[in-house]
C-alpha positions in Angstrom: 16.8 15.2 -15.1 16.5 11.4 -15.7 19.1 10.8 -13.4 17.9 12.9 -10.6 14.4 11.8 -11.0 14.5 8.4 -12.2 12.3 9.5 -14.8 11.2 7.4 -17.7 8.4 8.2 -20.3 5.8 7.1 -22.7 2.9 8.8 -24.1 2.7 12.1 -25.4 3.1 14.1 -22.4 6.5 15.4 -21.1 8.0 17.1 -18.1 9.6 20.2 -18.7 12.2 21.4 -16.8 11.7 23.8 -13.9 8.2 22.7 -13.7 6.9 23.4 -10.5 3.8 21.2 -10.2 3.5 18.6 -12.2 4.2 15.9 -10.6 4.3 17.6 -6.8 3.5 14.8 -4.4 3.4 16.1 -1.0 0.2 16.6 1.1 -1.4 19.4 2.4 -1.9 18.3 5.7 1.1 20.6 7.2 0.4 23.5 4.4 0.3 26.7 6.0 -0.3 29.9 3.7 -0.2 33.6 4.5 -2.5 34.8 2.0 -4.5 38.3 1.7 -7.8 37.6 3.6 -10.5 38.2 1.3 -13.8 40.0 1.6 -17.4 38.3 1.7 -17.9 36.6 -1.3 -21.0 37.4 -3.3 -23.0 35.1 -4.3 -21.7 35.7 -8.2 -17.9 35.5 -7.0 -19.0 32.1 -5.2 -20.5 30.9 -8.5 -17.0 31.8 -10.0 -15.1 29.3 -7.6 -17.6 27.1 -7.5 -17.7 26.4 -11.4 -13.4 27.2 -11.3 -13.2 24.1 -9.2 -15.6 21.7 -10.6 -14.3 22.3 -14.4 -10.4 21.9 -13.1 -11.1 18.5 -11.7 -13.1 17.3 -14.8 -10.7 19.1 -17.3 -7.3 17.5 -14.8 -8.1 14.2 -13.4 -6.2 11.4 -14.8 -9.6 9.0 -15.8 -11.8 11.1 -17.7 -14.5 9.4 -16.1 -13.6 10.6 -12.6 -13.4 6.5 -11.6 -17.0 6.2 -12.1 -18.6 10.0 -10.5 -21.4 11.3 -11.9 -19.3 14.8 -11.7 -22.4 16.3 -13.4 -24.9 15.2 -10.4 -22.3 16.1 -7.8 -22.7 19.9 -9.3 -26.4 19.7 -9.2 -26.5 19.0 -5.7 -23.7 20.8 -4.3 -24.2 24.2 -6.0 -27.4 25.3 -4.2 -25.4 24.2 -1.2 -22.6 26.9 -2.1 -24.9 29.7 -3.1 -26.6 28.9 0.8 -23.1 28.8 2.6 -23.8 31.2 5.8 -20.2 32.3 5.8 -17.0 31.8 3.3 -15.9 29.1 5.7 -18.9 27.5 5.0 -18.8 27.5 1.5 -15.5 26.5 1.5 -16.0 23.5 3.6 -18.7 22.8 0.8 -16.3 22.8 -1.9 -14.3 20.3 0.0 -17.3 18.1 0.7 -17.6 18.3 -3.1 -14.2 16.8 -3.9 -14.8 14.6 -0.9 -17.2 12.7 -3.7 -13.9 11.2 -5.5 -12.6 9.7 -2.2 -9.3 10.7 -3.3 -6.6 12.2 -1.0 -4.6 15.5 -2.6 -7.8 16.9 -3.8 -8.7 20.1 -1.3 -9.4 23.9 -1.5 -7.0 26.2 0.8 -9.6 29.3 1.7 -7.8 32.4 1.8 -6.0 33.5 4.8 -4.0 31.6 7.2 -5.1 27.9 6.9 -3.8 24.5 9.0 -4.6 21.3 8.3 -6.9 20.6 11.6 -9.6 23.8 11.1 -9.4 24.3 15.1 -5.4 25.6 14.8 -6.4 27.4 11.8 -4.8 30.7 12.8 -1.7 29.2 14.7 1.6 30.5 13.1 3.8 27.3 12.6 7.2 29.0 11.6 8.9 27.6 15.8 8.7 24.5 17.1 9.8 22.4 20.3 11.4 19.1 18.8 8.7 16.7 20.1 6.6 14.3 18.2 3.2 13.6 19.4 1.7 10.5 18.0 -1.4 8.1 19.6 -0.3 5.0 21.5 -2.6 2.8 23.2 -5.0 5.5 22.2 -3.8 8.1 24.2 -1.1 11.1 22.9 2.1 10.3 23.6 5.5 12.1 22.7 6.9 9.2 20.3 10.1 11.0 19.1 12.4 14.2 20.8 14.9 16.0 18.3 18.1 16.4 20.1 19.0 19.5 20.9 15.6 21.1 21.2 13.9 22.8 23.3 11.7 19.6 24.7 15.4 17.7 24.7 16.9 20.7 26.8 14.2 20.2 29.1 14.2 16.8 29.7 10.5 15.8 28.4 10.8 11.9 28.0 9.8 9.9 25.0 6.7 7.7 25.9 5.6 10.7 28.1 1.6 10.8 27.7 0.7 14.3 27.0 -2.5 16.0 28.9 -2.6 19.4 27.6 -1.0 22.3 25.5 -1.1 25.5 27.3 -5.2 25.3 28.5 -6.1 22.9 25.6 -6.6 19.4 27.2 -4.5 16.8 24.7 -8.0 14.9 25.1 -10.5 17.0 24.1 -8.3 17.6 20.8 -8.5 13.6 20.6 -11.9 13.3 20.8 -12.6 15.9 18.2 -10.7 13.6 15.8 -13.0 10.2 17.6 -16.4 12.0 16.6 -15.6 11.2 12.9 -15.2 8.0 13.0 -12.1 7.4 10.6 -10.2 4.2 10.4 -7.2 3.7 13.0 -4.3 4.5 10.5 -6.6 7.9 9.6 -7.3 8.7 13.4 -3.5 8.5 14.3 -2.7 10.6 10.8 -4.9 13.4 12.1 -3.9 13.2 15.8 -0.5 13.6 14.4 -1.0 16.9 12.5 -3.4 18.5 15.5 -0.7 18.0 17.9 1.7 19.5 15.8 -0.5 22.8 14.8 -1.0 23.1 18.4 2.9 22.5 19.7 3.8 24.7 16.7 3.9 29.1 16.9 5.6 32.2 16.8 9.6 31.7 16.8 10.4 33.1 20.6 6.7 32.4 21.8 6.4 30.2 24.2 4.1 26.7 25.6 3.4 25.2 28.5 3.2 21.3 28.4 1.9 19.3 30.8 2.3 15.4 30.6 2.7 12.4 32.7 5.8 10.7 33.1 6.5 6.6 32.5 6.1 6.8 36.5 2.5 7.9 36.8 3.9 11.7 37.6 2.5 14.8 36.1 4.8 17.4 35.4 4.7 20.7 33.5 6.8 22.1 31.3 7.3 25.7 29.2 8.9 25.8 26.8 10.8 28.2 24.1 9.7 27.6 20.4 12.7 28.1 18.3 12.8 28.4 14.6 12.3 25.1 12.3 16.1 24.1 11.3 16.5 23.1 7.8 17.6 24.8 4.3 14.8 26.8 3.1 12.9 25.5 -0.1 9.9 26.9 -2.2 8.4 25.4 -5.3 5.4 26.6 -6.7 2.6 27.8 -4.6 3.5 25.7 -1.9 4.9 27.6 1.0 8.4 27.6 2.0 9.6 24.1 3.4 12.8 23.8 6.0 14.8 20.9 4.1 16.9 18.6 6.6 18.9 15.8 6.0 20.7 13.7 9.0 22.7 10.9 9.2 25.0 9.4 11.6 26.7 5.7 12.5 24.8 4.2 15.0 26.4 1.8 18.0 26.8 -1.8 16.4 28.3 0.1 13.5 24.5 1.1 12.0 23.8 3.8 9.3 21.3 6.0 10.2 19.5 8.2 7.6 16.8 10.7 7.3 15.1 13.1 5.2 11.9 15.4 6.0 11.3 15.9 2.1 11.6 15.0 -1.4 13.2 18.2 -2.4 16.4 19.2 -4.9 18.8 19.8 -1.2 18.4 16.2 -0.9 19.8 14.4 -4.0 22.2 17.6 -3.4 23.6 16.1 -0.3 22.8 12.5 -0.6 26.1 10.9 -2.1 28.6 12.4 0.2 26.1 11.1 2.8 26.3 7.6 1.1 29.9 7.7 1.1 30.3 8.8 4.9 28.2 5.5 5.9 29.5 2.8 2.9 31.1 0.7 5.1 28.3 0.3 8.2 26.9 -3.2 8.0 23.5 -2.4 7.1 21.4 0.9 6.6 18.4 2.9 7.7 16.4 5.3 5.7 13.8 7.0 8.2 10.8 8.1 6.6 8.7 8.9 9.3 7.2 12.2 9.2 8.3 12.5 5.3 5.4 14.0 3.9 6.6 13.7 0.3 7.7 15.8 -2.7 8.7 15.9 -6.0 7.5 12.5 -6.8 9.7 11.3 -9.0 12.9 12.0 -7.0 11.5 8.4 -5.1 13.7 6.7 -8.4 16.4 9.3 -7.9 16.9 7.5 -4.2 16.4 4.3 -5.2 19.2 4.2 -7.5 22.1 4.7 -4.8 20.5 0.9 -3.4 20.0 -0.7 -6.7 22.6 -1.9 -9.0 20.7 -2.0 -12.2 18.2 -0.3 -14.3 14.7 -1.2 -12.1 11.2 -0.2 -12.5 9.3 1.2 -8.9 5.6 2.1 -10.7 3.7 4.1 -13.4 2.1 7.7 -13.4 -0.7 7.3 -15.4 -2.2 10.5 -16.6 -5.0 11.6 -19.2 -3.0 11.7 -22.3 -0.1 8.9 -21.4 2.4 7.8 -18.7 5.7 8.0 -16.7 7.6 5.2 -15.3 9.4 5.8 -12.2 12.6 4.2 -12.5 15.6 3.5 -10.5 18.8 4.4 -12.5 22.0 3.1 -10.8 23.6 6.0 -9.3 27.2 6.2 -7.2 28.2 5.1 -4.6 26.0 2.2 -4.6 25.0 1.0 -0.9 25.1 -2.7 -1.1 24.4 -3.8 2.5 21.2 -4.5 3.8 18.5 -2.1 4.0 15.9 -1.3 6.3 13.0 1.8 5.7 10.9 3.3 8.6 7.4 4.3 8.0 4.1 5.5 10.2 1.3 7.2 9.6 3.2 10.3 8.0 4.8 9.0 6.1 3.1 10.3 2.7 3.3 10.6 -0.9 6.8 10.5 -2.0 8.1 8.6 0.8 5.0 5.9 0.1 6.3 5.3 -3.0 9.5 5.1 -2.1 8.8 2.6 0.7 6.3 0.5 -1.3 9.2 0.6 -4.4 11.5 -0.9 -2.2 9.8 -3.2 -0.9 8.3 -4.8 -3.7 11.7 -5.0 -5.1 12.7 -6.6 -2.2 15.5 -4.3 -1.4 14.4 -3.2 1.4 13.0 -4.3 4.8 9.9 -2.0 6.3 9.6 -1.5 9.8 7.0 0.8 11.5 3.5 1.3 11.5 1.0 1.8 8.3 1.4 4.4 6.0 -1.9 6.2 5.2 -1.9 5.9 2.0 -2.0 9.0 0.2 0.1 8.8 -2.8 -1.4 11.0 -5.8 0.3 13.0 -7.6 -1.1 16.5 -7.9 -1.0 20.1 -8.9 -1.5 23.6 -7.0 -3.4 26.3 -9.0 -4.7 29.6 -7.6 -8.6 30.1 -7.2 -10.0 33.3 -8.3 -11.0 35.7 -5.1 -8.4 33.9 -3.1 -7.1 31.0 -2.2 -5.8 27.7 -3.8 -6.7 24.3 -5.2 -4.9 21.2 -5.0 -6.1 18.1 -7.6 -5.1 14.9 -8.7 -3.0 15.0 -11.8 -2.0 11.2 -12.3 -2.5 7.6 -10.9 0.0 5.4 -9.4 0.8 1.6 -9.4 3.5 0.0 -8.4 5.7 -2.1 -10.9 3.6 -5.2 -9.6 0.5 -3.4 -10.8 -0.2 -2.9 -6.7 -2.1 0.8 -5.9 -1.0 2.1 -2.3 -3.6 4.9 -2.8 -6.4 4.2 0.2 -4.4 1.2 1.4 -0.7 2.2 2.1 2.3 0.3 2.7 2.3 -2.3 5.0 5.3 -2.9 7.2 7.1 -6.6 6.9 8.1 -6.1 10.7 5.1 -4.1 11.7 5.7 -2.5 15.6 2.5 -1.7 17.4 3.8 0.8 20.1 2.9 0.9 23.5 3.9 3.4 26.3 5.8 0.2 28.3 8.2 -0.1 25.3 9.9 3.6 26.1 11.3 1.9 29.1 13.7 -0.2 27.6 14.3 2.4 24.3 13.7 5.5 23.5 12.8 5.1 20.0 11.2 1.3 19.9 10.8 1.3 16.3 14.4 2.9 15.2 15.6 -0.2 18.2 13.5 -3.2 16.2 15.0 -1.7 13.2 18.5 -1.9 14.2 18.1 -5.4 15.6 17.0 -6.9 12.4 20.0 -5.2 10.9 22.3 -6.9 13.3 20.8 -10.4 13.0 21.2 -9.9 9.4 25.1 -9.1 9.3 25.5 -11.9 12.2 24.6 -14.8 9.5 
């Protein structure tokens, strides 16, 4: 386990083995469960989840004092709202306005039945997909990244193509549902990301009609065949089953390309023979975008094929004591340089990873902001339905640095614009490579 996770600890607390939650770091925002719709709540069963919820935060948060929340007001004033709730939606959405108090990501409530990130996509089935990436660019959605192969790929849609709708959804009308809250930029474009992808997601055989606007100024339309998610199939815990992917290939210049959609056992699995098939490329990518974490502590079980001895990446600090994320030198060691993409999903985990990395200045980071949502957490059932995800531990870097609300800012930051898709079809993946081949030319 150690040398899978890069796990070291102190304290009294311990990580069994086979544990499915404890130190689960991936974000909810792409959750998707199939659970028994229940009936109307009464107002005794809403009492039930009510209090379930508010005494598993108080009993499971790290900081007994809940960083400084009066968790005993908050009940006062959010119970009546509960018991008034006109639907279960509603009350739901009040428990999450509850937890919304801590200003902590991975703390939400999953109401029973189908539920999506963005509540509008709510009852989309996200099991196909078309290979396109949908992120905002000058403000305006645009596809950022196509999976070769895919559907999109097949049918030509360009990257840098501005999208305009999704069947008969206007791709602006979903944008300025997102605008009438007001979030900060790097939270606008994390929420564009995950509405376009509920909506381009559905049934495997279904299909969508796209219509965009080329780099050219011309609209075209587009339908296309969803086709099933590729990937090994993974399920830990509550969470619903994730398609695990690893790629990598040698990129012109003699480049090593690798990605990873998740922090999940089939990675460590795969990752030396991937190491060994790109040891002698001149320097190395590790593309998190879109990684939305994991197990957390597998972020030290990476590290260790890039650093040579026994290093530190950051704390878990929990109620009753603390883990140490640390690298452990693993083989084959990849020695050349290093460079790690990041964006606005990249999440949890993959923060960590990124942010471990850097500070050890192993790693270069290219890319856009991360969103900074790096807590570990836990998934527990809630009576009547449904599920809660909370905050089990804190997390600092080794340089005492908290990502959490801030995320990891790139050294070679790349702020995309439609005009760049001209010249390259992934502009961050190209600044990445150049770097790489400056650095091997000295």
């Amino acid at each position: 386990m150690r040398l899978l996770l890069g796990l070291k600890r102190s304290g009294k607390r311990s990580l069994k083995r086979g544990s499915t939650h404890a130190f689960l770091a991936l974000t909810l925002a792409l959750t998707l469960l199939a659970c028994a719709p229940s009936q109307q709540l009464t107002e005794q069963q809403r009492v039930e989840v009510f209090q379930f919820v508010w005494e598993e935060v108080r009993r499971s948060h790290y900081d007994p004092k809940l960083g400084g929340v009066d968790w005993d007001a908050v009940r006062e004033a959010y119970l009546p709202k509960a018991r008034a709730a006109e639907s279960d939606a509603a009350f739901y959405a009040v428990l999450n306005q509850m937890l919304g108090e801590l200003k902590q990501s991975h703390f939400g409530v999953i109401p029973p039945g189908a539920f999506v990130a963005q509540e509008e996509a709510r009852q989309r089935v996200s099991d196909g997909e078309v290979g396109i990436t949908v992120q905002l660019v000058e403000g305006k959605p645009v596809v950022v990244r196509v999976r070769n192969g895919s559907p999109a790929a097949r049918m030509g849609i360009p990257p840098g193509a501005e999208l305009l709708a999704i069947d008969d959804m206007p791709a602006d009308a979903i944008v300025q549902r997102i605008r009438a809250r007001n979030l900060p930029e790097v939270e606008e474009r994390f929420e564009a990301y995950l509405a376009f992808r509920a909506y381009l997601s559905g049934r495997v055989g279904s299909t969508v009609v796209l219509r965009y606007r080329d780099l050219d100024g011309i609209e075209r339309t587009a339908t296309l065949l969803r086709e099933a998610t590729p990937g090994e199939r993974v399920r830990i815990g509550f969470l619903p089953e994730l398609r695990v992917r690893i790629e990598s290939r040698i990129l012109p210049g003699n480049i090593g390309y690798l990605a990873f959609n998740a922090f999940m056992p089939p990675v460590m699995r795969e990752l030396p023979d991937r190491l060994r098939e790109l040891r002698d490329t001149r320097g190395l990518i590790i593309d998190l975008r879109e990684n939305p974490g994991g197990i957390g502590l597998m972020a030290g079980g990476v590290a260790g094929y890039l650093l040579p001895r026994e290093t530190p990446l950051g704390i878990m600090r929990l109620r009753d004591g603390t883990f140490g994320i640390v690298a452990y030198p693993q083989q084959p060691q990849y020695t050349k340089p290093v460079v790690v993409l990041v964006d606005e999903f990249t999440v949890s985990t993959a923060e960590i990873l990124a942010a471990g990395l850097q500070e050890t200045k192993r790693a270069v980071i290219v890319g856009r902001p991360t969103p900074g949502k790096a807590l570990p957490s836990k998934i527990v059932a809630l009576p009547h339905g449904g599920y809660l995800q909370c905050v089990l531990a804190d997390y600092e870097t080794a340089g005492k640095r908290r990502i959490e609300g801030i995320g990891v800012q790139p050294d070679i930051p790349v702020d995309l614009t439609r005009e760049a898709f001209r010249t390259a079809r992934d502009p961050i993946l190209q600044r990445a490579v150049e770097y790489l081949l400056r650095q091997s030319a000295r």
